[in-house]
N, C-alpha and C positions, 0 to 999 in steps of 0.2 A: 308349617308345611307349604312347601311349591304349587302353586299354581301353574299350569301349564296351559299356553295359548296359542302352543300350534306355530307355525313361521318361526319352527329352532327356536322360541320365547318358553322360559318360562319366571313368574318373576316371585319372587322372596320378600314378605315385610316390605312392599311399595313399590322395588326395583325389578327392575326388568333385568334376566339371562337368556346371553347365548348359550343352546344347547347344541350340542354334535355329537353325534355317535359314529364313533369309526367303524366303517364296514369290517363286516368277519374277517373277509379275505386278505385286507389291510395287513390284522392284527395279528391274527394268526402267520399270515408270513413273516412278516416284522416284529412282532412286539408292539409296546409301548399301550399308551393310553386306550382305553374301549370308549371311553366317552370324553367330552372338552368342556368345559363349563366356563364362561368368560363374562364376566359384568360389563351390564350396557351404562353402567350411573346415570340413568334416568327413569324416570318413573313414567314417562309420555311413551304409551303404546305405538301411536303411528312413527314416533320420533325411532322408536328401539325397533318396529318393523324393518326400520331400512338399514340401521344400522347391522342387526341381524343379516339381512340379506347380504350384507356388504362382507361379513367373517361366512357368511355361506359359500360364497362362488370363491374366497381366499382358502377353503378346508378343503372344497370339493376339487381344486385345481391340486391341491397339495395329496389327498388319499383318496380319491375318484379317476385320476385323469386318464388312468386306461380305458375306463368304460366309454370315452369319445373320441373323436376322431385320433389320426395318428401324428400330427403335429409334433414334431420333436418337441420345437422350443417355440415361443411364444413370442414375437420380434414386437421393436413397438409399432414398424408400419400394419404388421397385421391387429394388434390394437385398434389402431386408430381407423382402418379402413372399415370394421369389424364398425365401431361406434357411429363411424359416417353413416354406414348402411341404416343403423337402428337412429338415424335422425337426430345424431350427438355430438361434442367434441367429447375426445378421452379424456378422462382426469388423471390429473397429475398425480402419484399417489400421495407425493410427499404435501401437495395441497390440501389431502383429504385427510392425512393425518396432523397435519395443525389448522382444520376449520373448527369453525366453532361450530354450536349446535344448529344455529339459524343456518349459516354458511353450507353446512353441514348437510342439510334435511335437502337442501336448495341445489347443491352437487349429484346429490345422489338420485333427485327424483326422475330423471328419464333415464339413467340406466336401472332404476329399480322397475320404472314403468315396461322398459324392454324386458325384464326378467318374467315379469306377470305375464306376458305377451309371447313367450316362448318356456315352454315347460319343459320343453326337452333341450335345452341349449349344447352345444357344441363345446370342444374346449377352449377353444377360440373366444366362443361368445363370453362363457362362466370369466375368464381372466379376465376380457374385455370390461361386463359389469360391473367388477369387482374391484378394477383400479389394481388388478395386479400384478402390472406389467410395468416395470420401471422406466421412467423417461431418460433414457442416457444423456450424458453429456454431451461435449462437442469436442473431441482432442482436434488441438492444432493439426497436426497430421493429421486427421480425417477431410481436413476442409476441402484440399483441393481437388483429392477424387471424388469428393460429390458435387465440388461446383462443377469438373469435368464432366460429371451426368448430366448435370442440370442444365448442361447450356452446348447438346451437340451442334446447333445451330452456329457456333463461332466458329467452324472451320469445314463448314457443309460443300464451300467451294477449294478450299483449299486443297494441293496434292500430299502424298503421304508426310514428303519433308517438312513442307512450311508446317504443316498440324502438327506433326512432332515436335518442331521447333518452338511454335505457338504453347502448347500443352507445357513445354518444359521449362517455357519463363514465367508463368506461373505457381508449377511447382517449386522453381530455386526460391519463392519468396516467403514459400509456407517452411521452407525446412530452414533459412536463414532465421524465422521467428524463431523455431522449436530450437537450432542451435545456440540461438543469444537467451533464449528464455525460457525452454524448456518446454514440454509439449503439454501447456495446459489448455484446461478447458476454455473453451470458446465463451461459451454462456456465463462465464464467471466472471472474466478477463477486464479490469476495472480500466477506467480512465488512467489511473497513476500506470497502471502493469503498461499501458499504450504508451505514457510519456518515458518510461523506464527504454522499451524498445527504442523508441524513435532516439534516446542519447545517446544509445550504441550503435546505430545508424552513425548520428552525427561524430562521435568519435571518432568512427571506421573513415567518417569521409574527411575529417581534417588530418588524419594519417596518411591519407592519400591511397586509403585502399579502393577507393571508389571516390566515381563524381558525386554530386549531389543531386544530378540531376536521376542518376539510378536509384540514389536512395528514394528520392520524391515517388519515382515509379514504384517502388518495393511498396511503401507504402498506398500508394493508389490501388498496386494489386490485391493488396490485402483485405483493402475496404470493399474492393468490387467483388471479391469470391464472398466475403463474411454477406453484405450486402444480399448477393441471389442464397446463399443457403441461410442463413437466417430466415428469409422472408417465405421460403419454401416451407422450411420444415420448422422452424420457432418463432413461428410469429406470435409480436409482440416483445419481442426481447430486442433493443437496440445496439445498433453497432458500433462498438468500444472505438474502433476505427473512425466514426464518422465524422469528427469535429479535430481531428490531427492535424497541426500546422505544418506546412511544408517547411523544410530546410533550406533558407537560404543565405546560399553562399554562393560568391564571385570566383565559380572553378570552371567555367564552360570552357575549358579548352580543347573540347573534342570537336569543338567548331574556328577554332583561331584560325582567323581570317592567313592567307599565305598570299604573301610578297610576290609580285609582279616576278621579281627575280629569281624565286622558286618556282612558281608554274614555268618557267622558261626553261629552270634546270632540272625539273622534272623530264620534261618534252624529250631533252639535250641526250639527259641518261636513259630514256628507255628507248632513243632509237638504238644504244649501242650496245644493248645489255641482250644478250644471247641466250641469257633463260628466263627472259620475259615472252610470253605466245603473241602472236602479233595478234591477236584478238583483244588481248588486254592492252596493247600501245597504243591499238586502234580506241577504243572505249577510253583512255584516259586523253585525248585527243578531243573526240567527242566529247566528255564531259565539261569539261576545261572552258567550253565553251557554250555548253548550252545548261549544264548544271543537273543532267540527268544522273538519274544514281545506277549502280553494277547490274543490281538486279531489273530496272526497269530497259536497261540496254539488252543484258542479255537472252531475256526471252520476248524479241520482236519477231513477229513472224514477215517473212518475207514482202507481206503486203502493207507491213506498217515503214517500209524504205521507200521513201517518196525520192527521185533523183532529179526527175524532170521537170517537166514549167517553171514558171518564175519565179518561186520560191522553192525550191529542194527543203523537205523537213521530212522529221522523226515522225510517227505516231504513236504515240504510249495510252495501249488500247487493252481488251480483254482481248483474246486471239485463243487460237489452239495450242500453246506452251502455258497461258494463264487463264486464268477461271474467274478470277477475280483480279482488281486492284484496291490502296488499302482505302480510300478516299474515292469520291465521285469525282474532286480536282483535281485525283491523279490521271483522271485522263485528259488528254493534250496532246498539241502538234507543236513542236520545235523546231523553227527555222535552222539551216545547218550554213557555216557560215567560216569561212578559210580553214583551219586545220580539220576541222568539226567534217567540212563536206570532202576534202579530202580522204579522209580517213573509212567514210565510209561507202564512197565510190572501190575501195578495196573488200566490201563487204555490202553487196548489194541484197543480198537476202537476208541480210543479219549475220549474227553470230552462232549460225548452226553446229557448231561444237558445242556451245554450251547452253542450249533452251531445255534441254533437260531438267527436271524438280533440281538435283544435286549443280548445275551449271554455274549458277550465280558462288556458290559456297567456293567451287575449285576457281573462279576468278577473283573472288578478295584473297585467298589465299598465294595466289601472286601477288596482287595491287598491294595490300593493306602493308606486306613487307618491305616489299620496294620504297613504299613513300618514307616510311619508318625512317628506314636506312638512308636516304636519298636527303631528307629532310625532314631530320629528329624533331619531336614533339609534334607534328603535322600529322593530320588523318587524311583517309579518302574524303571524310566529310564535311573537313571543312576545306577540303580542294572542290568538291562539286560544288559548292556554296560559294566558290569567289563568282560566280556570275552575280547573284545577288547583291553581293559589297559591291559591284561595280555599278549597277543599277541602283543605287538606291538613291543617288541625286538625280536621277529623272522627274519630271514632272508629277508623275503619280506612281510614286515609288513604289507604296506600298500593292496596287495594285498589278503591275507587271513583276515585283521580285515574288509574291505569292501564287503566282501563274505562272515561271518558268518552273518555280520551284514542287509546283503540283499541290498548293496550301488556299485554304479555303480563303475567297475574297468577299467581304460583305456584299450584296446587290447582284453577285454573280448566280452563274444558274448551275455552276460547277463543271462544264464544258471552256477549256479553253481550245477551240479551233475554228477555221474556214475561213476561203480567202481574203477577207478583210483584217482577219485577228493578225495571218500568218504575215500580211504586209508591213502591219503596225508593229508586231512585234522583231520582224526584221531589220526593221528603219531600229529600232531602240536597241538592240543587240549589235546593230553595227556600229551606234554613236557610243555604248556602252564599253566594250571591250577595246583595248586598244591597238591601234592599227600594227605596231609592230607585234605584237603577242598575240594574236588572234589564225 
């Protein structure tokens, strides 16, 4: 005969049962069982206490839950927020059902201890104690809208376009994963599944579907989003991403340096091209020589055109067109210097057509085609980049072609400006460029 010991126990010939009685109201609507009887295979009272408790709050979530709150469903952040409160981490349930006994007693004893502690628990709570809330996985496609929660901070300065923009090179890296590999889970996703990725990476870039230097990126983005949501919501599970070698390959040609002869017959065809805006002949004019990029010319506000005293320069600053810049080296004063000051004595307040969020996007939209056309395999960027090849047999190369170019210099304070900078680096820009081309 049963023994019965109260805490749903009753135990038979040494062993301890869970006992459950399904409510009336259960039964009689539904059917089914009136009572549950389930072996604890142990014969240790305090051990089968908790275990018990543990099929308690799993029965009572399952033929109770109307009698508490009205929570539809059971999410795992309200899990886990539910357990924070009661002084716990959640448990996993799939942990709880392969511990062992020790493991076991050791898991369950503060949320057993919260159950004693509240007799009348919630629905919330009873799932919460009870580990009956599955921990989900991580689909690929989930990553990026939550690293997007996790981090509104990366575009707090930014206006609607750049964050749109920002937001969506991100996403193209989580849906190129899911397209080469399919949308698995995160928390799974092995070292091998990482190297399998990155050789479809490398494929794609010796096809010449892409540089390598985007795939390196693809891969950066992917480590930095896994990176903050792992660390948010699955810590302790490491990131598959984190030891990935970059790709490298000899394809930087979005930087190939252009011929003295090209920046000339750049110059040549866009005085004569008729649906080029003289905003953008003026800015390719200016760059040519000082190495500044579309976007950092086209939203200068009036006050960053310096024309007068003895050096005429640029000021690439925050202003009322930007909120931000992307680096603290991006900001600087650029001496202007033959076609450079020319150009923009026709443009004393800037380029007020396009300081607009959208301005910069509708000026490479001219540039980026013209150069194409003008001079195949050439970009804008590696045409704002021959001031750099021209400087870089200067005395201290590396530190004035990282300063025109708005790029961090060891020892610097991240400011490159004020009258002593803009003399020196006038004297080097003028020895730099050369007299007829400039």
């Amino acid at each position: 005969m049963a023994a019965t010991y109260g805490d749903n126990l009753i135990q038979r010939n040494g062993t301890y049962y869970f006992l459950y009685t399904v409510p009336r109201d259960y039964w009689t609507r539904r059917g089914g069982k009136r009572q549950i009887v389930k072996t604890l295979k142990t014969g240790d009272y305090q051990l089968a206490k908790k275990k018990a408790l543990l099929l308690k709050a799993e029965h009572t979530v399952q033929y109770e839950s109307h009698d508490f709150n009205d929570i539809k469903e059971i999410f795992i952040d309200i899990a886990k927020k539910t357990a924070g409160r009661h002084g716990y981490i959640y448990n996993d349930p799939k942990v709880i059902a392969h511990s062992t006994e020790e493991s076991f007693v050791e898991l369950m004893s503060a949320p057993v201890e919260a159950m004693e502690d509240n007799p009348k628990p919630n629905r919330a709570e009873i799932a919460t104690f009870g580990s009956a809330v599955e921990i989900p996985g991580l689909p690929m496609s989930k990553v990026f809208p939550r690293f997007k929660q996790l981090s509104p901070e990366k575009t707090k300065l930014m206006n609607e376009v750049d964050a749109r923009s920002f937001w969506r090179k991100y996403e193209r890296f989580t849906e190129d994963f899911v397209k080469q590999m399919g949308d698995l889970d995160a928390l799974k996703i092995t070292e091998t599944t990482v190297e399998e990725y990155r050789d479809t990476l490398v494929e794609r870039v010796m096809n010449d579907e892409f540089k390598s230097e985007y795939a390196n990126r693809t891969m950066r983005g992917i480590r930095a989003m896994l990176k903050t949501v792992l660390k948010r919501d699955h810590k302790g599970v490491e990131n598959p991403f984190r030891e990935i070698d970059s790709i490298n390959v000899d394809d930087a040609g979005k930087r190939e340096q252009l011929e003295e002869a090209e920046v000339r017959l750049l110059r040549e065809k866009a005085a004569d091209d008729s649906h080029l805006p003289d905003a953008a002949k003026a800015i390719l004019l200016v760059s040519q020589n000082t190495g500044l990029g579309i976007k950092e010319l086209a939203q200068m506000a009036p006050g960053d055109v310096v024309l007068d005293g003895e050096y005429p320069h640029l000021k690439i600053r925050k202003n009322e067109f930007r909120n931000y810049l992307k680096t603290k080296e991006r900001e600087r004063e650029i001496p202007l210097i033959g076609h450079a000051l020319e150009a923009m004595k026709a443009f004393p307040n800037g380029f007020t057509e396009f300081t607009d969020a959208r301005g910069p996007r509708r000026l490479y939209r001219h540039i980026s085609p013209f150069i194409r056309a003008t001079v195949p395999g050439k970009t804008f960027v590696g045409y704002r980049h021959r001031i750099a090849y021209l400087m870089r047999n200067s005395e201290h190369k590396d530190q004035w072609q990282n300063a025109v170019m708005g790029h961090a210099t060891s020892g610097q304070t991240g400011y490159y400006g004020g009258p002593v900078w803009l003399s020196k680096m006038h004297k080097l820009l003028t020895e730099a460029l050369p007299e007829d081309n400039r």
